[in-house]
C-alpha beads as a LAMMPS data file, in Angstrom:
LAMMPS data file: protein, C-alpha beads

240 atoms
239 bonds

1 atom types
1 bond types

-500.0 500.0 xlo xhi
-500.0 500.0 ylo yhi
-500.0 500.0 zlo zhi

Masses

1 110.0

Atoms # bond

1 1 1 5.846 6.270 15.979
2 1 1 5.794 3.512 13.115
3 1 1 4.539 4.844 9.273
4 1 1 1.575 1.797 9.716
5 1 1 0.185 3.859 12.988
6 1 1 0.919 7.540 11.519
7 1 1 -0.910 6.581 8.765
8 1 1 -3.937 4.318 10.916
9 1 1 -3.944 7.750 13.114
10 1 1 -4.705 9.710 10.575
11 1 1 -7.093 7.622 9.159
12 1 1 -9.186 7.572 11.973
13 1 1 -9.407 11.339 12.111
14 1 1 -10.512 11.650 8.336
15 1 1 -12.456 8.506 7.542
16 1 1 -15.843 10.416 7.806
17 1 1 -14.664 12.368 5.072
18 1 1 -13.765 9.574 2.442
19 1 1 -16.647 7.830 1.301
20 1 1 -16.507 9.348 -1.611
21 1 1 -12.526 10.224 -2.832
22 1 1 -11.862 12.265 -6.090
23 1 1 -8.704 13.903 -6.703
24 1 1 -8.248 17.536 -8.128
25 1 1 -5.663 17.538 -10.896
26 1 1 -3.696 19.933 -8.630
27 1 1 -4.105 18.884 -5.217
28 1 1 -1.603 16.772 -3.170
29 1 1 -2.777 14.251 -1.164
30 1 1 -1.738 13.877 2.744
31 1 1 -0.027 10.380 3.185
32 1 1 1.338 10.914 6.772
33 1 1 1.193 12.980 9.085
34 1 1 2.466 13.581 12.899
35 1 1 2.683 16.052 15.331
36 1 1 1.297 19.034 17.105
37 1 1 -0.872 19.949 13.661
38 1 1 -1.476 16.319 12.810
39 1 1 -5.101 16.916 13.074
40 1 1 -5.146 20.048 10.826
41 1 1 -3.621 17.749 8.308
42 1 1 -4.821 14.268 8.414
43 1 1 -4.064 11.185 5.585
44 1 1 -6.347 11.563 2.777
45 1 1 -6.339 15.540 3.123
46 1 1 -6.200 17.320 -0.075
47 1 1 -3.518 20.316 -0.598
48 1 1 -3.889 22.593 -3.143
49 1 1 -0.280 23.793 -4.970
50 1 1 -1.105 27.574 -3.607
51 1 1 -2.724 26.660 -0.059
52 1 1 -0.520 27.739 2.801
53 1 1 0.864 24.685 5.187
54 1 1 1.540 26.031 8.623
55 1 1 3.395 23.732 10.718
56 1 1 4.297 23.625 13.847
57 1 1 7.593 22.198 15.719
58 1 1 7.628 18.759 15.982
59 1 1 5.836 18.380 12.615
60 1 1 6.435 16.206 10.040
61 1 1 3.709 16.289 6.975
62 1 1 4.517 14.055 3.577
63 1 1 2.910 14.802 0.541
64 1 1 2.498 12.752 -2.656
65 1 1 2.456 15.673 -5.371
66 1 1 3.128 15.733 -8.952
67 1 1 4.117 12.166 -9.213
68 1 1 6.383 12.246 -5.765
69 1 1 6.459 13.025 -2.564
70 1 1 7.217 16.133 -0.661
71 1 1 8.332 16.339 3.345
72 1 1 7.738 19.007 5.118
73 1 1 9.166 19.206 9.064
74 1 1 9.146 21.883 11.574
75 1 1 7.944 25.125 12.076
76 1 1 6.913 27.394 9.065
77 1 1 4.327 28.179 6.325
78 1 1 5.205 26.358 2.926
79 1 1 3.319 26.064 -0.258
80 1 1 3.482 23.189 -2.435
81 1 1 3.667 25.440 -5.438
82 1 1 6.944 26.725 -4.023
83 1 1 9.346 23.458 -5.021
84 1 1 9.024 20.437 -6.465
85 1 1 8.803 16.533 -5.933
86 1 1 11.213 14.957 -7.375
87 1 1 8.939 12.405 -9.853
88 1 1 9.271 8.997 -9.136
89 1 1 6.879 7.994 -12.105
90 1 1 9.078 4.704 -12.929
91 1 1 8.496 3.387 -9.685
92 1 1 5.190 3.816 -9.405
93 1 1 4.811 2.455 -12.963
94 1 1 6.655 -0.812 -11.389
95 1 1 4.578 -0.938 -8.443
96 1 1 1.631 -0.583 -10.129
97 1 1 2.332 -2.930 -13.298
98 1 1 -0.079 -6.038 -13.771
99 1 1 1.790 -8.619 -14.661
100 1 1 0.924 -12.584 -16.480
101 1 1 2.177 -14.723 -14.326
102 1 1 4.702 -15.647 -17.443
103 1 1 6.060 -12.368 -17.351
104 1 1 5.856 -11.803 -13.448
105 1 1 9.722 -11.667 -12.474
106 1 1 10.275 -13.846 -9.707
107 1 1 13.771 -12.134 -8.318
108 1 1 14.517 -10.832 -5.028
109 1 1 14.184 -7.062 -4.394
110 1 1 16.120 -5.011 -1.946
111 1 1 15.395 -2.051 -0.766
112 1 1 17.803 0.461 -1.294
113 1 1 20.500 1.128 0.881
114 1 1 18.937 -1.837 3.037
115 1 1 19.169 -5.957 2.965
116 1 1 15.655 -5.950 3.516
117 1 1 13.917 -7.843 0.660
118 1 1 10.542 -5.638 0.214
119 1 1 7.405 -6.151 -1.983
120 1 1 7.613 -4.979 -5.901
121 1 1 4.371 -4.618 -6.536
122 1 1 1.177 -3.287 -4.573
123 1 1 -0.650 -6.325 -6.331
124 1 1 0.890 -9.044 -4.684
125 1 1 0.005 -10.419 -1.461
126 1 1 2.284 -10.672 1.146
127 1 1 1.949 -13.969 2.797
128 1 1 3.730 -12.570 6.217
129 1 1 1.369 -9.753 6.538
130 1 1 -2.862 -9.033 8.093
131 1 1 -4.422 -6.071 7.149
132 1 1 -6.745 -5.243 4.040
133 1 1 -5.854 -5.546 0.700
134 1 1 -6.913 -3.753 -2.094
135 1 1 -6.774 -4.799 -5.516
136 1 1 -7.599 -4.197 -9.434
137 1 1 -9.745 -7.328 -9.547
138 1 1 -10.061 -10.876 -8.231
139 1 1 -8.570 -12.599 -11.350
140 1 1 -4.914 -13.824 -11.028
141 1 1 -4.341 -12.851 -7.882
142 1 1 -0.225 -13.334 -6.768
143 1 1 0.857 -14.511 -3.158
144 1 1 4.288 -12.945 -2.631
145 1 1 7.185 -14.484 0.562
146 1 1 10.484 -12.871 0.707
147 1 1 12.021 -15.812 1.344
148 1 1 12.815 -17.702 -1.677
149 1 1 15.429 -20.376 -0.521
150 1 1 13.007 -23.867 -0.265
151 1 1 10.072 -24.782 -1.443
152 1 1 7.148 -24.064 1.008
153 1 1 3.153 -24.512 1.521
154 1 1 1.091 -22.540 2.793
155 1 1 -2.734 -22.877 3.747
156 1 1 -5.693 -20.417 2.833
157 1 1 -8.970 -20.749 5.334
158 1 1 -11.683 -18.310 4.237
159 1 1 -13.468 -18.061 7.655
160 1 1 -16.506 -18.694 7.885
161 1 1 -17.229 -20.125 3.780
162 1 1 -15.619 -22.586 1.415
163 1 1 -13.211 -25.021 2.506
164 1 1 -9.274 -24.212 3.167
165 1 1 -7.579 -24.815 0.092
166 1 1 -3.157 -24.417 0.089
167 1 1 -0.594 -23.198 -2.790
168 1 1 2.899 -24.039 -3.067
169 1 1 5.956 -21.867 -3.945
170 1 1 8.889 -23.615 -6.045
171 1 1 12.052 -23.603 -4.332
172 1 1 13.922 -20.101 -6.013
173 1 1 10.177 -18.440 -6.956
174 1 1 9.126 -15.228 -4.620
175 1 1 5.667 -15.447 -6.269
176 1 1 2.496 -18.389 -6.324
177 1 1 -0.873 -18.115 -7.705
178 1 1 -3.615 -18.154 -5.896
179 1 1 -6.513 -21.124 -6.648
180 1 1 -8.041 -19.461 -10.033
181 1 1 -11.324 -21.463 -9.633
182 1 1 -11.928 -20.259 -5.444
183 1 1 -11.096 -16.308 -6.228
184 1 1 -10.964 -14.032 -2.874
185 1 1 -14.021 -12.433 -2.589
186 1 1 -14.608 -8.837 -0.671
187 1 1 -15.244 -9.050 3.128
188 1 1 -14.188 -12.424 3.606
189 1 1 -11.005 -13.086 6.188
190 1 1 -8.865 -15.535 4.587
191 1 1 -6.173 -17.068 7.007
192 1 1 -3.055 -17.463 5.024
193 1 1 -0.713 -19.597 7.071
194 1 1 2.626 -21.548 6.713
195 1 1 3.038 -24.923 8.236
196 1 1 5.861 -23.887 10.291
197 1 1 3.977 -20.689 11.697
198 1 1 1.646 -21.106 15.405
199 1 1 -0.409 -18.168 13.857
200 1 1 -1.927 -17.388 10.204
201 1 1 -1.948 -13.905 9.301
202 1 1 -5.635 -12.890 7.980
203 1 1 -6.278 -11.010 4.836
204 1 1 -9.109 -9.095 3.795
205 1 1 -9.641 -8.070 0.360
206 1 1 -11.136 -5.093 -1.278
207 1 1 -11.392 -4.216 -5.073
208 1 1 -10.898 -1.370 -6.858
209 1 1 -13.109 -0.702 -9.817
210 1 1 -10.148 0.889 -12.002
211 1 1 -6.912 1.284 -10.449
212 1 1 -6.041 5.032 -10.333
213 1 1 -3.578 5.827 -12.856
214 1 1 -1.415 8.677 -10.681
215 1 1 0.109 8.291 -7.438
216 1 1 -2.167 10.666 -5.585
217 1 1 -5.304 9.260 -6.943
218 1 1 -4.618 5.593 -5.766
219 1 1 -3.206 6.856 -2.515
220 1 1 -6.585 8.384 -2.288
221 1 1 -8.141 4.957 -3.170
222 1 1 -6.538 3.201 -0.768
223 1 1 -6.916 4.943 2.141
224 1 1 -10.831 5.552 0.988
225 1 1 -10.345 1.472 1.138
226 1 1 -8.675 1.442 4.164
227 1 1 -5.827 -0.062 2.757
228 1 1 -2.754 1.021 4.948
229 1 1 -0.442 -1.545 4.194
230 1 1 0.056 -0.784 0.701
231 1 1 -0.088 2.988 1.001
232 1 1 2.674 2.734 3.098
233 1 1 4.587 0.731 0.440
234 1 1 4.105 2.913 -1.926
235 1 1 4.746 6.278 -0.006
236 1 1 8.060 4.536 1.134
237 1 1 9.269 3.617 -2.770
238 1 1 8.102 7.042 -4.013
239 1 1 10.838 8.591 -1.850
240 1 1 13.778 6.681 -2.888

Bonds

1 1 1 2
2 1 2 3
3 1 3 4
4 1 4 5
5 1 5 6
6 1 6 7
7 1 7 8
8 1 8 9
9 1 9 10
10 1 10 11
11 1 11 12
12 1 12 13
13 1 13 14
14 1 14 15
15 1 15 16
16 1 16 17
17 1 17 18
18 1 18 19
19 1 19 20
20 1 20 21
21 1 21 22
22 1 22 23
23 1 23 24
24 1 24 25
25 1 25 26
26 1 26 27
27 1 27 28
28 1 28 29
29 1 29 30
30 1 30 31
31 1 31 32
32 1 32 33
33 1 33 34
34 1 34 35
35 1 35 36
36 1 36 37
37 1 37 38
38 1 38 39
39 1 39 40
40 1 40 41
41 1 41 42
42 1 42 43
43 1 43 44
44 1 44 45
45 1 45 46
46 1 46 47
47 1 47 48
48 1 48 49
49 1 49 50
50 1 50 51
51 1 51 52
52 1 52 53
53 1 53 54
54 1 54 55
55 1 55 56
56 1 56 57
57 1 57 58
58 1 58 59
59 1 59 60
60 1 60 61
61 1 61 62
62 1 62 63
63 1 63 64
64 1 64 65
65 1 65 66
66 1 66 67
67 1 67 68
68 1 68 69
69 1 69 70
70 1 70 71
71 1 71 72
72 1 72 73
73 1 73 74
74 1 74 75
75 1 75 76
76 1 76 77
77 1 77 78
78 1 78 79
79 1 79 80
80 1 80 81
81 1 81 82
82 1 82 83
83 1 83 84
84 1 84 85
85 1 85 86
86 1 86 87
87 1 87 88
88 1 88 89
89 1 89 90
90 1 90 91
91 1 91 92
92 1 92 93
93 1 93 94
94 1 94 95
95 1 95 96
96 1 96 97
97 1 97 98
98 1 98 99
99 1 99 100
100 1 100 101
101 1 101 102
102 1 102 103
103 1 103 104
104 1 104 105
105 1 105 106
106 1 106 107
107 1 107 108
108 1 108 109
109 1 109 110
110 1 110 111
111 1 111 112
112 1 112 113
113 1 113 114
114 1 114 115
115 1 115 116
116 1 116 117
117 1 117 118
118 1 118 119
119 1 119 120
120 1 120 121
121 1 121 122
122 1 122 123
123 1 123 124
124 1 124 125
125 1 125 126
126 1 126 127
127 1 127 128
128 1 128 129
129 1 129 130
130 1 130 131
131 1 131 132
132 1 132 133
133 1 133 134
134 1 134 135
135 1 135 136
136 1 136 137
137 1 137 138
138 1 138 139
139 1 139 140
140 1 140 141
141 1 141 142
142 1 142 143
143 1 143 144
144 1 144 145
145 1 145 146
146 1 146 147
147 1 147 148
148 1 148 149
149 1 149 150
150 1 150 151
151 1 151 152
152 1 152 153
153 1 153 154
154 1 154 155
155 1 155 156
156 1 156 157
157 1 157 158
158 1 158 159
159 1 159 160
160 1 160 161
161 1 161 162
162 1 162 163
163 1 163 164
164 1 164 165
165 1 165 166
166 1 166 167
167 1 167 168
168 1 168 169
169 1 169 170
170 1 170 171
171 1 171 172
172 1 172 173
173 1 173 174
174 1 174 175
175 1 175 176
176 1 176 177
177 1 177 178
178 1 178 179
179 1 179 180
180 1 180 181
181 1 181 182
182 1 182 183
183 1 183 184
184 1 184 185
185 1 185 186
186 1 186 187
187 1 187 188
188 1 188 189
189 1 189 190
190 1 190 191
191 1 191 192
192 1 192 193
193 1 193 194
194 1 194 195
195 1 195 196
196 1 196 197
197 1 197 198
198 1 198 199
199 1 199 200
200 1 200 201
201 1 201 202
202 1 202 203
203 1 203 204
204 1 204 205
205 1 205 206
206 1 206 207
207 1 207 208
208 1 208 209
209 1 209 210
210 1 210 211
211 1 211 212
212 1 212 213
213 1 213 214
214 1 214 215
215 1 215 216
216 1 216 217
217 1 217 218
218 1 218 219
219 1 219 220
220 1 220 221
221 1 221 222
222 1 222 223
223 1 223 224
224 1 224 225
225 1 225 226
226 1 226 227
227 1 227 228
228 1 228 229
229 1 229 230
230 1 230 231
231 1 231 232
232 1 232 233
233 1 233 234
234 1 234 235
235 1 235 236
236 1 236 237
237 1 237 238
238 1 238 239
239 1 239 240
């Protein structure tokens, strides 16, 4: 099973739950989850550092804690208060940054151990991908490509309201801004295609009123938000 339907699994068994999302200064938060006790531990679940985690075989549970993550796989009782995540506070710190668009670095980023160029930043907008997006605010929003080789336009169609409007990315630049004067609004599907693609991916946008400054209280946010796609990016450069 892929980390985008773990995750959308879990969701669906806790959404009735996360109107409302605090996070305890001690508690873990529940970013995937699969197996036999999957529903015993769905994404957006709260663990406290002394609560007991019983697991069955077959289980895998991963747990942003302390500023990292924590994986936890077959059969046993653990506690979260029994190790430690190994903090991955700069990276968050880099995903997380909001950058000027003077200062926004426009180089390629690999994952590591992997030629896959990936996403540096939960703020930027991946051109290549649908889902909902969740951002800080609607001013100087960034549309990110991996591919950086040629210039290329693309077109953005809010359905159903204001007329398509297009940006363009230089030739060498991983990063274009969107139209300052039509920002996204919340709700609205904007189709974000390329001129070379037979199908737009489509975008919806939802805003945070103060991005969460700790990795468990923005994974919180975002899966309150429904916002899979970036949790996922984050969970996945928290344990490199």
């Amino acid at each position: 099973m892929t980390w985008g339907k773990r995750i959308i699994a879990g969701l669906a068994l806790s959404v009735a739950s996360l109107a409302v999302v605090t996070v305890d200064a001690q508690a873990g938060v529940v970013v995937s989850s699969s197996g036999p006790s999957a529903r015993q531990y769905p994404v957006g679940k709260q663990i406290d550092d002394n609560e007991r985690i019983t697991l069955r075989e077959g289980d895998t549970l991963t747990v942003l804690d302390n500023g990292g993550t924590r994986v936890f796989r077959g059969a046993g009782t653990y506690m979260l208060a029994r190790g430690s995540a190994t903090s991955r506070n700069r990276a968050f710190a880099a995903l997380t940054t909001q950058r000027s668009a003077t200062r926004a670095r426009t180089g390629a980023v690999r994952s590591a151990g992997s030629s896959t160029v990936s996403n540096p930043n939960l703020w930027y907008v991946d051109v290549s991908k649908s889902g909902k997006v969740c951002l800080p605010s609607a001013d100087s929003v960034r549309l990110w490509r991996s591919d950086t080789q040629a210039a290329s336009t693309y077109s953005i169609d809010p359905a159903g309201a204001r007329p398509a409007t297009s940006i363009t990315f230089p030739a060498g630049e991983m990063l274009a801004a969107w139209d300052p004067d039509n920002p996204p609004s919340a709700g609205t599907v904007y189709r974000i295609g390329h001129d070379s693609q037979n199908n737009p991916v489509e975008v919806t946008f939802e805003f945070i009123d103060e991005a969460p400054a700790t990795p468990e209280a923005l994974a919180a946010a975002l899966i309150a938000k429904g916002c899979t796609m970036q949790l996922e990016t984050m969970t996945t450069a928290m344990m490199n």
